[in-house]
C-alpha positions as CSV (number, residue, x, y, z in Angstrom):
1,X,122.6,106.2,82.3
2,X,122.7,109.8,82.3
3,X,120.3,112.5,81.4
4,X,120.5,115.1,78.9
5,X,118.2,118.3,77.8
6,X,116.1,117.6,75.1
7,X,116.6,119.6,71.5
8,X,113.9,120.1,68.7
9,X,115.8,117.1,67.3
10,X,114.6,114.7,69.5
11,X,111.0,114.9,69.4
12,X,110.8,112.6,67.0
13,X,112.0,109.6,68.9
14,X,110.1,111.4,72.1
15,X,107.1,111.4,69.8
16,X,107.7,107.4,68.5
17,X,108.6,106.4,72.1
18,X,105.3,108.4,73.4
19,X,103.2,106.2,70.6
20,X,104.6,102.9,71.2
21,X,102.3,103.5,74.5
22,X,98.7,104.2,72.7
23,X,97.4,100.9,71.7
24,X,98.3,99.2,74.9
25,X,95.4,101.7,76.8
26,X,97.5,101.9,80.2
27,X,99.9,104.9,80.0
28,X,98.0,107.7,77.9
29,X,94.8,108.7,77.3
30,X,95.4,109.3,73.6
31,X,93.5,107.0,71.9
32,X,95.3,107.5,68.5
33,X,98.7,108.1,67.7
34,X,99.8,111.8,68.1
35,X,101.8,113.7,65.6
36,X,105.5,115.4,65.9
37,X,104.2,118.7,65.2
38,X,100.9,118.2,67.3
39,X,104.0,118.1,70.1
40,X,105.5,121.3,69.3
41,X,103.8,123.4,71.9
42,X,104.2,120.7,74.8
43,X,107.7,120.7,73.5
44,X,108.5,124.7,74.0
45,X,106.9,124.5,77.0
46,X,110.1,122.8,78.9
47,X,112.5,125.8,77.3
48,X,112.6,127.0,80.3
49,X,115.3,125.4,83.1
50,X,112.7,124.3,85.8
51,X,110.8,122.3,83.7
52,X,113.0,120.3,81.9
53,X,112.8,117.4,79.3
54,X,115.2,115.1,79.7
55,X,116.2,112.5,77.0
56,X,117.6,109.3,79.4
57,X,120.8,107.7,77.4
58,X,123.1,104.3,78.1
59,X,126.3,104.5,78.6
60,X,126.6,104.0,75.0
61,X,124.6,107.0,74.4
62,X,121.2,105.1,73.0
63,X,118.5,106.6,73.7
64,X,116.8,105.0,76.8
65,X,113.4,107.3,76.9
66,X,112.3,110.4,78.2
67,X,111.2,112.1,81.2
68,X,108.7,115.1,81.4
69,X,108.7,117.4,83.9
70,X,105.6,120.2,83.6
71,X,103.7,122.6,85.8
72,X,100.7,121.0,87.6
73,X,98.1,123.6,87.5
74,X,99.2,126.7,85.9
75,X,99.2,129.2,88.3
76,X,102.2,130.8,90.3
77,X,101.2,129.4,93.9
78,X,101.8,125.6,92.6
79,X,105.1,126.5,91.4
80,X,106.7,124.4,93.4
81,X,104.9,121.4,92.5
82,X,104.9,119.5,88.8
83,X,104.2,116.7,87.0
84,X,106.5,114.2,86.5
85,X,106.0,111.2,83.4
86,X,108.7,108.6,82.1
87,X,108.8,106.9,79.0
88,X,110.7,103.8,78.1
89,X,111.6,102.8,74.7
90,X,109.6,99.4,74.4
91,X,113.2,97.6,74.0
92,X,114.1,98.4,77.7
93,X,110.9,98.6,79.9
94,X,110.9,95.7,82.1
95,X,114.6,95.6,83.0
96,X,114.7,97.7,86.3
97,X,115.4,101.0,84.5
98,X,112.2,102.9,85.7
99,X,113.6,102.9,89.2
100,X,117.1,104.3,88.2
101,X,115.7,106.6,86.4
102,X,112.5,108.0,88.7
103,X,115.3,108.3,91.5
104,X,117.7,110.5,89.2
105,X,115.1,112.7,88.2
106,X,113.8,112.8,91.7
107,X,117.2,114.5,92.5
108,X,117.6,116.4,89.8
109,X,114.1,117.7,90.4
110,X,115.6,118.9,94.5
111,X,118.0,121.2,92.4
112,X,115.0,123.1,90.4
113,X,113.4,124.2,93.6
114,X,110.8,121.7,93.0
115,X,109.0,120.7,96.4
116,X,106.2,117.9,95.3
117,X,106.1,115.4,92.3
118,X,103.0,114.1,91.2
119,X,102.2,111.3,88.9
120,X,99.2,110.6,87.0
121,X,98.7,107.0,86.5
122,X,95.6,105.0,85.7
123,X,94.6,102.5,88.3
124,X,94.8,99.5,85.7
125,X,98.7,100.7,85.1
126,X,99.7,98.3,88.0
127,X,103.8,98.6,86.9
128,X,103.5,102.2,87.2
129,X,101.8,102.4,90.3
130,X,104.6,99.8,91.7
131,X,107.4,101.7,90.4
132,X,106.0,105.4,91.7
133,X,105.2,103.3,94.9
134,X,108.9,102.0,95.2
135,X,110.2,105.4,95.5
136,X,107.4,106.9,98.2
137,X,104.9,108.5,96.6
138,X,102.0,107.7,97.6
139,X,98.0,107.7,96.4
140,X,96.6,111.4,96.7
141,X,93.6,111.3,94.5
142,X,91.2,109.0,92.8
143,X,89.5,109.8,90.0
144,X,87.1,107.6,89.5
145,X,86.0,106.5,86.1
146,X,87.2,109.2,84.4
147,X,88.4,108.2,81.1
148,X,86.9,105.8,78.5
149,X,89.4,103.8,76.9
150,X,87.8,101.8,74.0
151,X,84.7,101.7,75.8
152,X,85.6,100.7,78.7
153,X,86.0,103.2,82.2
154,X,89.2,104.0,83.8
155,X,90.0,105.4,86.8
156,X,92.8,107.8,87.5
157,X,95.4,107.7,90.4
158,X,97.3,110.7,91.1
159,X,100.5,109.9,93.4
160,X,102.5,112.9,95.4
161,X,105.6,112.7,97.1
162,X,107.4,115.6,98.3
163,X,110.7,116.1,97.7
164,X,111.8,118.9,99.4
165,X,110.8,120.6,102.7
């Protein structure tokens, strides 16, 4: 596997790959399918080099998935810190990838000057919260029913780990 910078060309597979995710009510908080150009914005937002989105490819150069990698709160004393997310194409989840991948982009991250990672996963989203908790982060936050997810309360987990002293 190796990972490459995402161009304007990929967001519709980033897009198709994001919605595969909706309906299942683990991953997102979308409740509906989004759009490509609904994505735009949150697309331009990676142009610049430390926060990247990388499209993950095979050795046969199919497309894997995607991982995000965006500033957590906006303001220039979290720099350092950002918001990791991973998304599988439905054909490979379940097959060990997730760890191969969080570990790559866990390094690539230490050459960004990125110091802490952070995941936001629901606490019902037990394969995420095994896969973040494989590679040491661990449970910073609770947020306790936050979200309503076809009627029904979710809680939010966020998970740190830094990466970089």
């Amino acid at each position: 596997m190796h990972f490459r910078i995402a161009t304007i060309q990929d967001l519709p597979t980033i897009v198709a790959i994001y919605n595969t995710t909706v309906a299942g009510r683990m991953v997102t908080a979308d409740t509906e399918p989004v759009s490509v150009e609904s994505r735009v914005k949150w697309f331009d937002a990676h142009a610049t080099a430390d926060r990247p989105l990388w499209m993950v490819e095979d050795e046969d150069s199919a497309i894997v998935g995607w991982v995000s990698i965006q500033s957590f709160y906006g303001r220039p004393a979290y720099h350092g810190t950002t918001e990791i997310s991973i998304y599988l194409d439905p054909e490979y989840r379940g097959k060990g990838l997730g760890k191969k991948i969080l570990q790559q982009a866990i390094d690539e991250c230490r050459t960004l000057g990125i110091k802490t990672l952070l995941g936001f996963i629901f606490a019902h989203n037990e394969p995420s919260l095994k896969l973040f908790r494989h590679a040491g982060f661990t449970d910073w936050a609770l947020f306790p029913d936050i979200a309503v997810l076809d009627g029904v309360e979710r809680s939010l987990i966020i998970l740190g780990k830094r990466i970089a002293q």
